[in-house]
C-alpha positions, 0 to 999 in steps of 0.5 A: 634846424641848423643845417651841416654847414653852420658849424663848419663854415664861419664868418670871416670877420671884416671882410667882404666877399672877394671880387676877381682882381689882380693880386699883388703879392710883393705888396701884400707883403710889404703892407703886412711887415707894416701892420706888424711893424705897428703892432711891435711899435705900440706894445714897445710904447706901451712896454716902455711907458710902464717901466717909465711909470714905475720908475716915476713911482719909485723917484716919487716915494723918495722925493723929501718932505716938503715944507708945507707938509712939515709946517702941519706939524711944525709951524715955524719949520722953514726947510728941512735939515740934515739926514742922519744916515743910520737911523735914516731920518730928517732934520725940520730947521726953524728961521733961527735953525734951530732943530723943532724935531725930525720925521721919518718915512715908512718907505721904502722899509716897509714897502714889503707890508702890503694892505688890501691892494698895496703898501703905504708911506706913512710920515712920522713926526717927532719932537726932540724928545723922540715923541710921536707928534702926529702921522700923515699919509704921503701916498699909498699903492692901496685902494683909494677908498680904504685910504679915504676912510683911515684919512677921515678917521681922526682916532686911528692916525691921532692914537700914536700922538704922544708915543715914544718911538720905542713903545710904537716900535713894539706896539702891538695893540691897535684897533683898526679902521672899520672898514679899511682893517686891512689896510689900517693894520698894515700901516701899524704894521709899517710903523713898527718896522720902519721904527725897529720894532719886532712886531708880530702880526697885526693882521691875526693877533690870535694866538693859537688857542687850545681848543683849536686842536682838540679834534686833532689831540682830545687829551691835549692840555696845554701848548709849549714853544719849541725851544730850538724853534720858535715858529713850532709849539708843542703839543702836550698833555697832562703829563706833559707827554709830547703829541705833536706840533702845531703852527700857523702860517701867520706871520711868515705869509702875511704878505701873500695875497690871494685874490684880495687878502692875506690867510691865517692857517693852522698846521697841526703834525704828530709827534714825528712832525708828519702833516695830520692836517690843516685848516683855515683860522681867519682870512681877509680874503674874499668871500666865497672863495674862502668858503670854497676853501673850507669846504673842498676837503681834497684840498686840505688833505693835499698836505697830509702823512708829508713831513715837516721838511718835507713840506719845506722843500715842496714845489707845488707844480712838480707836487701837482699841487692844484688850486680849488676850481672857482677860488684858485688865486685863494687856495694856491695863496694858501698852500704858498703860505704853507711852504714858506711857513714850514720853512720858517718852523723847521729850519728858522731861515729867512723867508724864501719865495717858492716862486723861484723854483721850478714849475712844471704844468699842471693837469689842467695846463697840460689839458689846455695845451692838448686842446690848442693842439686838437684845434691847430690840426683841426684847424688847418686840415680838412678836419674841420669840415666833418660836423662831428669832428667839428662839435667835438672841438667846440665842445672841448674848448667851452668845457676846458677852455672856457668853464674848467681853466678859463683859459682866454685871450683878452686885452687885460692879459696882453697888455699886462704881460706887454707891461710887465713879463710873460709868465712862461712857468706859471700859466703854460696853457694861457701862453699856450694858447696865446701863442697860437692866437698871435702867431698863425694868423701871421703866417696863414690866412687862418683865424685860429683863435677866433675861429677854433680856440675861444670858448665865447666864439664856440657858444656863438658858433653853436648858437648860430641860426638857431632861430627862424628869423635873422635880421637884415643889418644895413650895410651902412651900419654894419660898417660903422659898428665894426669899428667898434672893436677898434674904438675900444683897443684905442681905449685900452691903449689911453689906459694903459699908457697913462694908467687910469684907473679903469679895469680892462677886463670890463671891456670883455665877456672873457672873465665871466666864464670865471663865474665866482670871479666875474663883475657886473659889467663882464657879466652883463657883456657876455650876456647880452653877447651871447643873446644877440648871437641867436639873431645875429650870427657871430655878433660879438666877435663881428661888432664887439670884441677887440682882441678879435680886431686885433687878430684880424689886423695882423691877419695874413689874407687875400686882401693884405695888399690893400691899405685900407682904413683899418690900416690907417686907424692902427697908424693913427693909433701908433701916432696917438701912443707916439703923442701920449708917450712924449706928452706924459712920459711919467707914464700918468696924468699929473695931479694938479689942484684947481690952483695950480692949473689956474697958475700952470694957464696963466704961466704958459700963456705968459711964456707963449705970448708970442707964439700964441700972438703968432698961432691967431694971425696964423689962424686968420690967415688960413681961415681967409685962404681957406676962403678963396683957394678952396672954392677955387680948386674945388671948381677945377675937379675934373667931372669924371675924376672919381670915376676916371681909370687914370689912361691919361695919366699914364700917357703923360708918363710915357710920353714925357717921365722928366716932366711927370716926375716933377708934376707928381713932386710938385703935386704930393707937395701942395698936397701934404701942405693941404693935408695939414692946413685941413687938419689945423682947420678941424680945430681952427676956423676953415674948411678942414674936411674938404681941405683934407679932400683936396690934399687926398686927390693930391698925394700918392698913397696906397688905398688913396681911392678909397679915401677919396670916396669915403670923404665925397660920399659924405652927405656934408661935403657933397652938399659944400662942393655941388654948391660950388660947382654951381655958383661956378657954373660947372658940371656936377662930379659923378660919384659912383654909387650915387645919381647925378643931382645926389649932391643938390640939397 
């Protein structure tokens, strides 16, 4: 049995078991406007990166044809000629500069028409006569493997060969790519826009067909346009008596997608244009949220006895209007669909985004906020220290925070909203709890989220000792796996600000609590996660999780005034985001074939002969020093300089504060030139790591000590410098922790 206190007291994770020390709070407080300062500067990087990235995108959907992609069409091209302003296409010039045709890009016209996961710019090529000569993929925002497969599937790009440009404007028979429907029907879509067409939707060619409506009007005969509005078809029977009307959402929501897809929907109303129902025709949505969909007869009902106009004019969060639990991004596409459609069929405006309009919390939005703000009181006061109280927020938060809303902290979700915007409206209860995440800790030595507000925290915290026996970690171990965490924000930062094609949500547990929604991977996480908890109390949130680290790092605690090597990782992730943003300032990696690597080496040593001439002698030269003045400093450490209080040193200030000045200048600065001959020689031949250790004893720097240790406790360098100091005949150094031959081999 777990006794009273194994839910009321919690770990605090990464830190140790204070010791009585002086505090210093001026400096707690310096160190932790620092840590802040990281923090800001890396999702700044990381802000500016992205709109950088977009940008590249939008100048590179824009960069002209090249000629070695015009040549695949017309072989004698040679450039490129003029643009013709109104019907926005180019020229292709032969040596003579004669016209062999012209091509046309899709975009940006069509970038609107969004296949499984994006739009497509699709070439067009033509010859004088305004025949189709054949189509090539420029670049696609789509799935790269549905891409693949149209590019692999000759019969598809090749049907438009010999089309004029006319006939593919109003196209409106084409198959598509098994496979990549989706996507293929798009780029069809695309064409017939970019050329002028008025094509109706690809995507749900099917009208509607009588038999659809029949258990709505069973004496209905035959279906009419409205003639004042073409988006309305009449109901009738066989005395042409009018029923009702009836539309689809299709195409006017085409471009809605839910969680993968777009979905046709069927709107059946009396004859005074009152909702009698809807009900879902096809969908490229996933599976089984459409299911979810069909089967949650409240949902459908939702629209129901409200008029047409009505229906137009709907805001969906002040209708409370809420999403089918398990298929939320599925049903509330739909209903958005279904405000845009009925604009569409009453008014015959142009398509309007419900987005803009006003949103006002939902219940379940108001339900988290209400959660956060239990666990704020109980978090802060002595509440949490009454068990019932105590199991009653945990229960709270996994039920509706974690199973009902999903409503948790994780790097996929900062960073996004770091990239592109807070969805202050839209996700009130996410932003909610965010804030409370981020903001406390700051100002309090509370851990709020981790501790009171994470569903996946509350499972561990009721699973804890739970079993008779716990293992022991090694404290060696255990300080190694809490950098964990840290590894993978570094992880999430190289993703994000070079934009690979890696999921964040993978990183963590949080997007199983979604069950219908989770991958292997997350699932796998939480699992496991969870499982090690029963033998290792918090395991996860201590060895595993970064948002978690995160929080941590901008904790306000009782040891803020020490720098320690959490604080260095964060600066040298700031200094790695720094390098990242100067390296790759488009914001991705650039795309280079083997050929074009091979020319791009051979031109930069070409262009850097000198430099690299320069680099190598540098390299031997520092590779001979190493040689001498490393063994020779190493020889004079002082036996007892680890150990030592530093009383002489201060003896020496007060005693002669002109000369203690300039030794202390004169010392940072051999040492900082240490420091970086030590990190030049991690890459380049040389004693990097004891270099460095002699720049560390040199310099003046917050948490130096413990540095110092960190780099002498390792098995490696205490082996090189005992060696040393034997050849040299001196004293072992006497290292705390450690037995005086501990450096002998």
């Amino acid at each position: 049995m777990t006794s009273d206190t194994s839910l009321m007291l919690l770990p605090v994770v990464r830190d140790k078991s204070l010791t009585p020390r002086q505090r210093r709070p001026i400096l707690a407080i310096v160190l932790h406007t620092a840590r802040l300062a990281i923090l800001v500067g890396i999702l700044l990087l990381l802000r500016k990166q992205h709109q950088s990235y977009l940008a590249a995108e939008a100048s590179r959907d824009q960069k002209p044809v090249t000629v070695k992609v015009l040549q695949e069409f017309f072989p004698n091209a040679v450039e490129g000629g003029l643009f013709d302003p109104d019907r926005r296409t180019q020229q292709v010039l032969d040596a003579a500069n004669l016209t062999l045709g012209f091509v046309v890009q899709t975009s940006p016209q069509s970038d609107g028409i969004v296949g499984f996961s994006g739009p497509t710019n699709i070439l067009i090529a033509f010859d004088n006569g305004e025949r189709i000569i054949g189509l090539k993929i420029l670049w696609s925002r789509d799935t790269v493997e549905h891409v693949a497969l149209i590019e692999r599937d000759d019969r598809f790009l090749k049907s438009w060969q010999s089309v004029l440009w006319t006939e593919a404007a109003n196209r409106t028979s084409v198959d598509g790519v098994s496979g990549a429907t989706l996507t293929s029907l798009a780029i069809a879509e695309s064409i017939g826009k970019r050329l002028g067409g008025n094509v109706p939707s690809l995507r749900f060619p099917e009208d509607i067909q009588l038999h659809e409506i029949t258990a709505k009007f069973p004496t209905a005969t035959r279906l009419a346009p409205e003639p004042r509005r073409p988006a309305l078809n009449r109901i009738l029977n066989a005395g042409d008596l009018l029923l009702g009307y009836v539309f689809r959402t299709s195409p006017s929501a085409d471009n809605l997608v839910g969680y993968q897809g777009a979905t046709d929907t069927l709107v059946m109303l009396d004859a005074d244009e009152n909702v009698l129902g809807i009900q879902l025709r096809n969908s490229f949505d996933n599976e089984p949220y459409v299911g979810y969909v069909k089967e949650e007869e409240y949902f459908l009902n939702l629209f129901n006895d409200r008029t047409l106009a009505e229906v137009a004019t709907l805001n969906l969060f002040e209708a409370r209007v809420e999403g089918v639990s398990g298929a939320t991004m599925t049903s509330m596409n739909i209903a958005d669909g279904l405000v845009i459609a009925a604009k569409h069929a009453a008014t015959v405006v142009e398509q309007t985004s419900p987005a803009s309009s006003a949103r006002m919390p939902n219940n379940r939005q108001i339900a988290t906020v209400i959660v956060v703000m239990g666990g704020l009181i109980i978090g802060l006061s002595r509440l949490r220290k009454f068990r019932i109280v105590r199991l009653g927020l945990l229960t709270s938060v996994i039920l509706v925070l974690g199973l009902l809303n999903g409503d948790m902290l994780s790097q996929a979700t900062l960073i996004g909203w770091t990239q592109n915007d807070v969805p202050w409206a839209i996700a009130t209860g996410l932003v909610t709890v965010s804030i409370a995440a981020l903001l406390i800790p700051v100002f309090s030595k509370t851990q709020i989220y981790c501790h009171q507000l994470c569903p996946h925290g509350a499972v561990q915290q009721l699973a804890m000792r739970r079993l008779p026996w716990q293992p022991r970690i090694p404290r060696w171990l255990s300080r190694n796996l809490l950098l964990l965490p840290f590894g993978l924000l570094i992880w999430c930062v190289i993703v994000s600000m070079l934009h690979l094609p890696f999921s964040l949500v993978d990183l963590e547990p949080f997007d199983a609590w979604v069950y219908q929604a989770a991958g292997p991977v997350t699932i796998t996480i939480a699992i496991v996660g969870l499982a090690t908890s029963l033998f290792i109390p918090m395991a996860y949130c201590r060895y595993g999780c970064p948002t978690g680290a995160l929080l941590q790092f901008i904790r306000f605690n009782s040891k803020s005034d020490i720098w320690n090597r959490t604080d260095w990782l964060a600066t040298l992730l700031l200094l790695l985001t720094v390098a990242l943003r100067f390296t790759f300032p488009t914001g991705s990696l650039p795309e280079f074939s083997p050929v074009e690597i091979d020319g791009q080496l051979k031109s930069l040593v070409s262009e850097y002969k000198s430099t690299l001439q320069w680099l190598t002698a540098f390299s031997v030269a520092l590779f001979i020093g190493s040689i001498i003045a490393v063994p020779w400093l190493v020889a004079r450490i002082p036996t007892d300089y680890f150990i030592a209080t530093g009383s002489g040193q201060n003896e020496f200030r007060k005693q002669s504060p002109t000369a203690s000045l300039q030794w202390r200048i004169l010392k940072n600065v051999i040492g900082v030139v240490l420091l970086v001959a030590g990190a030049a020689m991690l890459i380049l031949p040389g004693q990097g790591l004891l270099t460095i250790l002699l720049g560390v004893m040199l310099v003046d720097f917050p948490g130096k000590r413990r540095l110092e240790l960190l780099i002498i406790r390792r098995p490696s360098i205490r082996r090189v410098v005992g060696w040393i100091r034997r050849r040299t005949g001196r004293d072992e150094l006497q290292i705390p922790g450690s037995s005086s031959d501990s450096s002998s081999e």
